[in-house]
BABAKE-692060 format. One record per atom (N, C-alpha, C, O): residue number from 1; residue in three letters; x, y, z. Coordinates in steps of 0.1 Angstrom, whole numbers, plus 2048, in hexadecimal, padded with zeros to 3 digits. Example, Ala and Ser with C-alpha at 12.3 -4.5 7.8 and 13.67 -1.06 7.14 Angstrom:
residues 2
MARTOR     n   res    px    py    pz
MARTOR     1   ala   884   7C7   84E
MARTOR     1   ala   87B   7D3   84E
MARTOR     1   ala   884   7DF   84E
MARTOR     1   ala   88E   7DF   855
MARTOR     2   ser   880   7EA   847
MARTOR     2   ser   889   7F5   847
MARTOR     2   ser   881   800   84F
MARTOR     2   ser   886   80B   850
//
This chain:
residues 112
MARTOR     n   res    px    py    pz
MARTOR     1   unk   5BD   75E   2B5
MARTOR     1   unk   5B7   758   2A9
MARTOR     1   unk   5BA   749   2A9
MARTOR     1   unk   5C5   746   2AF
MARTOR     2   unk   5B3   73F   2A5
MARTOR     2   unk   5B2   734   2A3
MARTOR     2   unk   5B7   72F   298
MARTOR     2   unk   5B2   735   28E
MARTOR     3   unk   5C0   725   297
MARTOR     3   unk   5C4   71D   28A
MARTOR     3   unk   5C1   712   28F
MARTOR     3   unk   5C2   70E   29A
MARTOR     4   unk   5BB   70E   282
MARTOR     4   unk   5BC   6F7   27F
MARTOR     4   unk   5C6   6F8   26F
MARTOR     4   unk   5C8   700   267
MARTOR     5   unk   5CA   6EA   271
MARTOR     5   unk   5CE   6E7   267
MARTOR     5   unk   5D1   6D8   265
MARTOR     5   unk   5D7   6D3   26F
MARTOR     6   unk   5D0   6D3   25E
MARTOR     6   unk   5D1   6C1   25D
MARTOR     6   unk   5E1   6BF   25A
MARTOR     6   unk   5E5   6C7   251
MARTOR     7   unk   5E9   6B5   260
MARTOR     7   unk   5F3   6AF   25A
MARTOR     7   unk   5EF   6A2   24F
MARTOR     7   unk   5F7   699   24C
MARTOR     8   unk   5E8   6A3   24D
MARTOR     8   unk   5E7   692   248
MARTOR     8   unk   5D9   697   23D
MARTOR     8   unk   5D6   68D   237
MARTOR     9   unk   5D1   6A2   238
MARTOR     9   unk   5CD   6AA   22C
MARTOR     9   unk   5D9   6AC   221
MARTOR     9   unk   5E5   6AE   225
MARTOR    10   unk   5D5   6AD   214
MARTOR    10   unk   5DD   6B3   209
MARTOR    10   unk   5E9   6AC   205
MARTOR    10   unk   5F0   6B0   1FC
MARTOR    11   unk   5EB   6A3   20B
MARTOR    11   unk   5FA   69A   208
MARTOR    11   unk   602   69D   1FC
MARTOR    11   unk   5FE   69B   1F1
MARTOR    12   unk   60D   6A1   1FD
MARTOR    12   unk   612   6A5   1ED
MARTOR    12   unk   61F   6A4   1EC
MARTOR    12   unk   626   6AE   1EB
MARTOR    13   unk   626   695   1ED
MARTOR    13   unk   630   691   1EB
MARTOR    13   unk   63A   694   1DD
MARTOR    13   unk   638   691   1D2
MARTOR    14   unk   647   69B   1E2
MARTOR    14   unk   64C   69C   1D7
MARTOR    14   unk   655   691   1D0
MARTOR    14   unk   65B   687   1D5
MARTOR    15   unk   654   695   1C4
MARTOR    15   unk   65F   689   1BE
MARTOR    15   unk   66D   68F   1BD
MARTOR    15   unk   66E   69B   1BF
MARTOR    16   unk   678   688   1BB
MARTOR    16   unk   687   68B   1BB
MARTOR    16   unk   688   68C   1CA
MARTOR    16   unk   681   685   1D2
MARTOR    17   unk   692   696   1CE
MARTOR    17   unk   69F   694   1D6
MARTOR    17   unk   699   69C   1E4
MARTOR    17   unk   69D   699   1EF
MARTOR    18   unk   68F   6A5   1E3
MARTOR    18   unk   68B   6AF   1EC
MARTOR    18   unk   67C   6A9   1F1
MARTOR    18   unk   675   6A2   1E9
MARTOR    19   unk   67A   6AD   1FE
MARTOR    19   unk   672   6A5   201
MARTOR    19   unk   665   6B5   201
MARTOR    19   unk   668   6C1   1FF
MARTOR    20   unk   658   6B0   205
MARTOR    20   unk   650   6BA   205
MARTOR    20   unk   64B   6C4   211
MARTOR    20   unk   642   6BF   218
MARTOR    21   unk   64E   6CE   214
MARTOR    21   unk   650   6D7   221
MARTOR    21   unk   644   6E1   21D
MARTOR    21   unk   642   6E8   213
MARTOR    22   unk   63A   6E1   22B
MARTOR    22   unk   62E   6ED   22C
MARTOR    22   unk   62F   6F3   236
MARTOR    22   unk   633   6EB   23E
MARTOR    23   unk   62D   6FB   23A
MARTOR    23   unk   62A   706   246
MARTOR    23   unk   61C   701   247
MARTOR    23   unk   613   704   23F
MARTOR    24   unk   61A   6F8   252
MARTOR    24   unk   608   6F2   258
MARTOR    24   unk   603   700   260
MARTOR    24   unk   5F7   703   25F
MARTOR    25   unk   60D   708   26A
MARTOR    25   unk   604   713   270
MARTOR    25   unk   611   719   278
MARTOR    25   unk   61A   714   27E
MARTOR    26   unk   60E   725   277
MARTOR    26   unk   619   733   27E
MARTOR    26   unk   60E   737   288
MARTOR    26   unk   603   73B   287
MARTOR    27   unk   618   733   295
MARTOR    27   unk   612   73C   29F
MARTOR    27   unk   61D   745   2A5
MARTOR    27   unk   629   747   2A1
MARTOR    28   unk   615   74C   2B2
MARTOR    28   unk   61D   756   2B6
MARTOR    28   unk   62A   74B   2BB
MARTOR    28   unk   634   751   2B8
MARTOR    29   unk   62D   744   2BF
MARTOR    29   unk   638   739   2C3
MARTOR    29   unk   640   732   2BB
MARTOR    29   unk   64C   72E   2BE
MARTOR    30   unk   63B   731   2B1
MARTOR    30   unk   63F   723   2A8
MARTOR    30   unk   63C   722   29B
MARTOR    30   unk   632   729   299
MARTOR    31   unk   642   71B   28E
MARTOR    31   unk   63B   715   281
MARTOR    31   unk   63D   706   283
MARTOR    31   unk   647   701   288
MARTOR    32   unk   632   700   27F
MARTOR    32   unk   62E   6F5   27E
MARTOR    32   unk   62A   6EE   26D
MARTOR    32   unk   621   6EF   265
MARTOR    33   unk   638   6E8   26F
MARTOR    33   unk   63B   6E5   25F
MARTOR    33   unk   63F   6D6   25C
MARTOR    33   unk   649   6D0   25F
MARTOR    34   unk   632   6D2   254
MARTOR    34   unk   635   6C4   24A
MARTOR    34   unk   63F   6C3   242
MARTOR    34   unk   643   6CC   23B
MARTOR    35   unk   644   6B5   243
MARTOR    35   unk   650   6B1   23B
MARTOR    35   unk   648   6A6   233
MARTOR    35   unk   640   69F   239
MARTOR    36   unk   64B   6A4   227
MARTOR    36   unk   641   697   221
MARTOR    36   unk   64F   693   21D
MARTOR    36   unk   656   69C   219
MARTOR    37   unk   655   685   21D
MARTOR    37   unk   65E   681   217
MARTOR    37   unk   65C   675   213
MARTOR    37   unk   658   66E   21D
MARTOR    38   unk   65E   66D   202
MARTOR    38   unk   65E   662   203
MARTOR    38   unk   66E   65D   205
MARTOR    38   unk   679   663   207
MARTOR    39   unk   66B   651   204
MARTOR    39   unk   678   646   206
MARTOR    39   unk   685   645   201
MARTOR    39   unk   688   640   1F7
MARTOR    40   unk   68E   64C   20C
MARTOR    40   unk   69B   650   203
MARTOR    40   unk   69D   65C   203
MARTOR    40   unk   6A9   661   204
MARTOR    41   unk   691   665   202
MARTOR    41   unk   696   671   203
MARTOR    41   unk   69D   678   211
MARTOR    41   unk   69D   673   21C
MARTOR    42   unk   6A2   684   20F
MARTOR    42   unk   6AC   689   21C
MARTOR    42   unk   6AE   696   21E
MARTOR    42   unk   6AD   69E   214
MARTOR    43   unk   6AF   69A   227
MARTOR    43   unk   6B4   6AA   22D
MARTOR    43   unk   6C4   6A6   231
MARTOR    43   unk   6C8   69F   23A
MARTOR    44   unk   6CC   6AD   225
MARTOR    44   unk   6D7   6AD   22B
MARTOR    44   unk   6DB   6B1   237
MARTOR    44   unk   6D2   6B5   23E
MARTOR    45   unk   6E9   6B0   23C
MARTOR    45   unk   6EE   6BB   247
MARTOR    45   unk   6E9   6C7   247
MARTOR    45   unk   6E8   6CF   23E
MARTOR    46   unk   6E6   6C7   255
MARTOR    46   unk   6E2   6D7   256
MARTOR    46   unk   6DF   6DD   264
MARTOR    46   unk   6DE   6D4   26C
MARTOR    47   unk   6DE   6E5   268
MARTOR    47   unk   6D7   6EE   275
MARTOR    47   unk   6CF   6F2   279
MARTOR    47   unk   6CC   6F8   26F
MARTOR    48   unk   6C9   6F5   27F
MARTOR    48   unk   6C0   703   288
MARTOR    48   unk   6C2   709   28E
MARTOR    48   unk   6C6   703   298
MARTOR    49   unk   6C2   71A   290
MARTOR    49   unk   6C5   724   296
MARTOR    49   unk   6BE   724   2A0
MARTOR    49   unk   6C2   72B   2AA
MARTOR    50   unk   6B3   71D   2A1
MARTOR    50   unk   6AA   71E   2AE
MARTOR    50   unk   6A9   70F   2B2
MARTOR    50   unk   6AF   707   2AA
MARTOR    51   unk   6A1   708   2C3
MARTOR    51   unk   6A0   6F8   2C2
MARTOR    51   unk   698   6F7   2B7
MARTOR    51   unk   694   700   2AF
MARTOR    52   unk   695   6E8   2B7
MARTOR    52   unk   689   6E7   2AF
MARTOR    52   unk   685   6D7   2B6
MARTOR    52   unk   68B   6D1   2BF
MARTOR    53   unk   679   6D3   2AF
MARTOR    53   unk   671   6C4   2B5
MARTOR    53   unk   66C   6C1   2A4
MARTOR    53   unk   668   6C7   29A
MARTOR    54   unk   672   6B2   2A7
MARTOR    54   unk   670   6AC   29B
MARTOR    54   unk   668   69D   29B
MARTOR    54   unk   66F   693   29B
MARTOR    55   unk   65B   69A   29B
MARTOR    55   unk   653   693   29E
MARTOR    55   unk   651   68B   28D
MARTOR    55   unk   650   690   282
MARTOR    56   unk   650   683   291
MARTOR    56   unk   64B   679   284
MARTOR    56   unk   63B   66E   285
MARTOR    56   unk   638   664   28A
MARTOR    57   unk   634   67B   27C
MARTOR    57   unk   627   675   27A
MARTOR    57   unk   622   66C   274
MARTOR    57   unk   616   66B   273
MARTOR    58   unk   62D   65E   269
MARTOR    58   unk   62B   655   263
MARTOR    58   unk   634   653   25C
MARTOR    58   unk   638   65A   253
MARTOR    59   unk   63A   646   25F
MARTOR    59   unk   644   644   259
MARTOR    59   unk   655   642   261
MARTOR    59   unk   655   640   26D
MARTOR    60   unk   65E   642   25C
MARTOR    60   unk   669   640   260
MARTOR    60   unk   674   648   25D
MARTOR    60   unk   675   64B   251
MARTOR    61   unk   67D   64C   263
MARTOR    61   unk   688   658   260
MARTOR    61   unk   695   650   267
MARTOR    61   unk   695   64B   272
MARTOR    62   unk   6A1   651   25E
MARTOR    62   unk   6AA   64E   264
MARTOR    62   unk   6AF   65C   26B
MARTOR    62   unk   6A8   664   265
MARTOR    63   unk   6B9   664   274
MARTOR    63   unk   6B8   672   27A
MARTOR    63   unk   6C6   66D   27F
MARTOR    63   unk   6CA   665   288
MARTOR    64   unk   6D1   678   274
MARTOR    64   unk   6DC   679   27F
MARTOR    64   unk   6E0   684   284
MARTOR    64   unk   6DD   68E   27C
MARTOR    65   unk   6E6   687   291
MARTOR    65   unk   6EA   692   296
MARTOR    65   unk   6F6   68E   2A0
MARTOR    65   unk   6F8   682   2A0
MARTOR    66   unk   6FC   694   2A6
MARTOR    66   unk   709   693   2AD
MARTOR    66   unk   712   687   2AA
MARTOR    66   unk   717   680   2B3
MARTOR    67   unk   712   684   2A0
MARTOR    67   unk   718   672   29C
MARTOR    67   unk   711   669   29A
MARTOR    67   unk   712   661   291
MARTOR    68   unk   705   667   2A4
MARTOR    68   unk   6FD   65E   2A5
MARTOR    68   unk   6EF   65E   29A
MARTOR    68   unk   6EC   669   294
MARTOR    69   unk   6EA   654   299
MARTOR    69   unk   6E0   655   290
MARTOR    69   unk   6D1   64C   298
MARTOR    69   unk   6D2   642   2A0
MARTOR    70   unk   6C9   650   296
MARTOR    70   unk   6BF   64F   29B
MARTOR    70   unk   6B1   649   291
MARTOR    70   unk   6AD   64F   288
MARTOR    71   unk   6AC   63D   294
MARTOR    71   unk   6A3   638   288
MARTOR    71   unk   695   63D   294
MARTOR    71   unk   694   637   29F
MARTOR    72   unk   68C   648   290
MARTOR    72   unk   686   64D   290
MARTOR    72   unk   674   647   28A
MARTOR    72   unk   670   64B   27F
MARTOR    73   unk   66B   63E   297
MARTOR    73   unk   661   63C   28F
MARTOR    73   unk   654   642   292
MARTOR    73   unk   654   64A   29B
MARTOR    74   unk   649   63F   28B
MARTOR    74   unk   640   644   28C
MARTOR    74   unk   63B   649   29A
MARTOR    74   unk   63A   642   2A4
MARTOR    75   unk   636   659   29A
MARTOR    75   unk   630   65A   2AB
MARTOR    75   unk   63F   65D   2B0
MARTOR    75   unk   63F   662   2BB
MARTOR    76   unk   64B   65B   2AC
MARTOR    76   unk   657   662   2B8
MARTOR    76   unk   65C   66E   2B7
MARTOR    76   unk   65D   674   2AC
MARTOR    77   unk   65F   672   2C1
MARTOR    77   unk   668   683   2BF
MARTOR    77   unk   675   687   2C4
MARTOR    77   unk   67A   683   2CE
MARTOR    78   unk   67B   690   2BB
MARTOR    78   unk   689   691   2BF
MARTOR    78   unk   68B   6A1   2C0
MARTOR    78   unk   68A   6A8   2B6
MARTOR    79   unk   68E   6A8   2D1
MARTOR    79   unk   691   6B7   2D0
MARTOR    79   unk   6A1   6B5   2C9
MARTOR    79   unk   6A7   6AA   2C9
MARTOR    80   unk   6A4   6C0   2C4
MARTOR    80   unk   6B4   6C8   2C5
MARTOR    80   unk   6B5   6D7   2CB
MARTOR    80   unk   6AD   6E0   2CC
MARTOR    81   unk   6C2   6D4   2CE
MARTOR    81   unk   6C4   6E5   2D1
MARTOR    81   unk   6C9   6EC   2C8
MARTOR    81   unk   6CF   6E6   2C0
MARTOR    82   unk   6C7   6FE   2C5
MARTOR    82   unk   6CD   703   2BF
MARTOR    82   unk   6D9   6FE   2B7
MARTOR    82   unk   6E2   6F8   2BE
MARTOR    83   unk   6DC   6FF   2A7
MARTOR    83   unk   6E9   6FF   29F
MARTOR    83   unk   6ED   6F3   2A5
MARTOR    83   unk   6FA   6F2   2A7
MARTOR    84   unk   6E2   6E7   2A9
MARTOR    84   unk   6E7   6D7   2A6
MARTOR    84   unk   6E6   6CE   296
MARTOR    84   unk   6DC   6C9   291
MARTOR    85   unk   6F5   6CD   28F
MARTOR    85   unk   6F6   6C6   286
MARTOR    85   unk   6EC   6BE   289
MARTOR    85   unk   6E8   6BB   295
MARTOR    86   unk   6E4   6B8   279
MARTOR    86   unk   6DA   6AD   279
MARTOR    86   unk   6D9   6AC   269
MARTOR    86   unk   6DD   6B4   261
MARTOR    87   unk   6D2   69F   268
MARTOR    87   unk   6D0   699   25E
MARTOR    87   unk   6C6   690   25E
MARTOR    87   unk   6C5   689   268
MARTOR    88   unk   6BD   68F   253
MARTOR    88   unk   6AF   684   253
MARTOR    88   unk   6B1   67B   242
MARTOR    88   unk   6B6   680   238
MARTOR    89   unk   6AF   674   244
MARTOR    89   unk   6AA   668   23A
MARTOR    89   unk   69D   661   23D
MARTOR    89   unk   69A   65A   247
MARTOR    90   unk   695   664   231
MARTOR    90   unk   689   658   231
MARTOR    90   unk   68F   64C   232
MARTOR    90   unk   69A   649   22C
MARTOR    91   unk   688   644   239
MARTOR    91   unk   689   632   239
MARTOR    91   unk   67D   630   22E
MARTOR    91   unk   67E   629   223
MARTOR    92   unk   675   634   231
MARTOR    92   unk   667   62D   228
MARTOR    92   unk   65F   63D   225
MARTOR    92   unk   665   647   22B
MARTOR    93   unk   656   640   21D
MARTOR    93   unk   651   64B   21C
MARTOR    93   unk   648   64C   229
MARTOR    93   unk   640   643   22D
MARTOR    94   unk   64A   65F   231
MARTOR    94   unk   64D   662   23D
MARTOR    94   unk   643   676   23E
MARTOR    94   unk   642   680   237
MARTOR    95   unk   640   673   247
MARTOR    95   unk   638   67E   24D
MARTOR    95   unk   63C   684   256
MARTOR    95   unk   639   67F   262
MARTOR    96   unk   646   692   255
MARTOR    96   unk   64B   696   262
MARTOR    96   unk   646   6A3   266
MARTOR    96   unk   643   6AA   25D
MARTOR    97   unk   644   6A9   274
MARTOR    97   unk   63F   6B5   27B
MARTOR    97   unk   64C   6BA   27F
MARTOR    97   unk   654   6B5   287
MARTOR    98   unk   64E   6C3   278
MARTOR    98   unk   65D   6CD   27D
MARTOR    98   unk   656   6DA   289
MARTOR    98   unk   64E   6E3   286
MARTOR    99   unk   65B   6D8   292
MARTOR    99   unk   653   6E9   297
MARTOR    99   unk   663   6F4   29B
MARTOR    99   unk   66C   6F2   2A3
MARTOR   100   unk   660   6FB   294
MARTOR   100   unk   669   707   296
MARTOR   100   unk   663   714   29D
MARTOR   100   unk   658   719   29B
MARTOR   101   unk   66F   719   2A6
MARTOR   101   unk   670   725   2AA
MARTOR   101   unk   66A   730   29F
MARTOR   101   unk   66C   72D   293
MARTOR   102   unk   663   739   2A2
MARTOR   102   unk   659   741   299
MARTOR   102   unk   667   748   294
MARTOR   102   unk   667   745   288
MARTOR   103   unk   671   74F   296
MARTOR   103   unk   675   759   28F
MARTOR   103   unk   683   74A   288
MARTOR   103   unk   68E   74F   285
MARTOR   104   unk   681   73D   286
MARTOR   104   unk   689   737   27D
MARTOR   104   unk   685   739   26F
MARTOR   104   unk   679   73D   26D
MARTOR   105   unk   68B   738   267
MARTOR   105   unk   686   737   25A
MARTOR   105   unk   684   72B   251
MARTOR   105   unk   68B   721   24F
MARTOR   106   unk   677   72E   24C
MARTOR   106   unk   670   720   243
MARTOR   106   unk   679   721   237
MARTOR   106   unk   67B   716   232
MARTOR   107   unk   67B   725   235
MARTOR   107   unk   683   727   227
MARTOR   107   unk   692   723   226
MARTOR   107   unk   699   71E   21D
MARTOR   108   unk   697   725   234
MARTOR   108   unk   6A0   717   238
MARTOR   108   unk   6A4   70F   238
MARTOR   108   unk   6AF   70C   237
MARTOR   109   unk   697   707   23B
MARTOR   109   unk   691   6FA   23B
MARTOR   109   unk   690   6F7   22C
MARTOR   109   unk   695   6EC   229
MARTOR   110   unk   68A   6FF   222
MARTOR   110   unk   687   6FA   215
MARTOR   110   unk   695   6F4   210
MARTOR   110   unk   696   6EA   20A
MARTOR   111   unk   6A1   6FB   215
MARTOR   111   unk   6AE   702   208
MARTOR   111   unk   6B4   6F4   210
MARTOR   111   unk   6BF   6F1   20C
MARTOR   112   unk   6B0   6E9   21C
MARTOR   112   unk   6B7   6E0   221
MARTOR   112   unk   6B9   6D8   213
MARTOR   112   unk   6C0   6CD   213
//
């Protein structure tokens, strides 16, 4: 079966503390999931049970993991391995592609 799906249709930035997370497409491999975050906002500390690839489609993310922190811009990508501590901060309001291991959970991701 064929999926399309636009990252950059339906824009729907949230207001307060949590930024805006969609499931863009589940395949047999993977979810491919928008992060809408404006400026300031953050994914606390947190993990993944599986790797994951964290690409930023507009905008700016500050990204820390193993001590280090990483200013993350538009167009760049950062793998981790399994159950690597991480953390994101918007710099400016920010467009990110999370792709997860298919049996991770989205709901995971929401409760960051």
């Amino acid at each position: 079966m064929v999926h399309t799906a636009s990252f950059f249709e339906e824009l729907h930035y949230e207001d307060g503390h949590k930024p805006a997370i969609k499931v863009m497409i589940k395949t047999d491999l993977a979810k491919e999931i928008r992060i809408l975050f404006r400026k300031g906002q953050e994914m606390k500390e947190h993990k993944a049970p599986y790797p994951i690839v964290v690409q930023i489609l507009e905008g700016s993310i500050d990204f820390g993991t193993d001590g280090q922190r990483y200013v993350l811009n538009k167009g760049m990508m950062i793998v981790l391995p399994a159950n690597q501590v991480h953390d994101l901060i918007a710099l400016e309001e920010s467009m990110v592609r999370l792709s997860l291991n298919l049996l991770d959970q989205t709901s995971r991701v929401e409760k960051v």
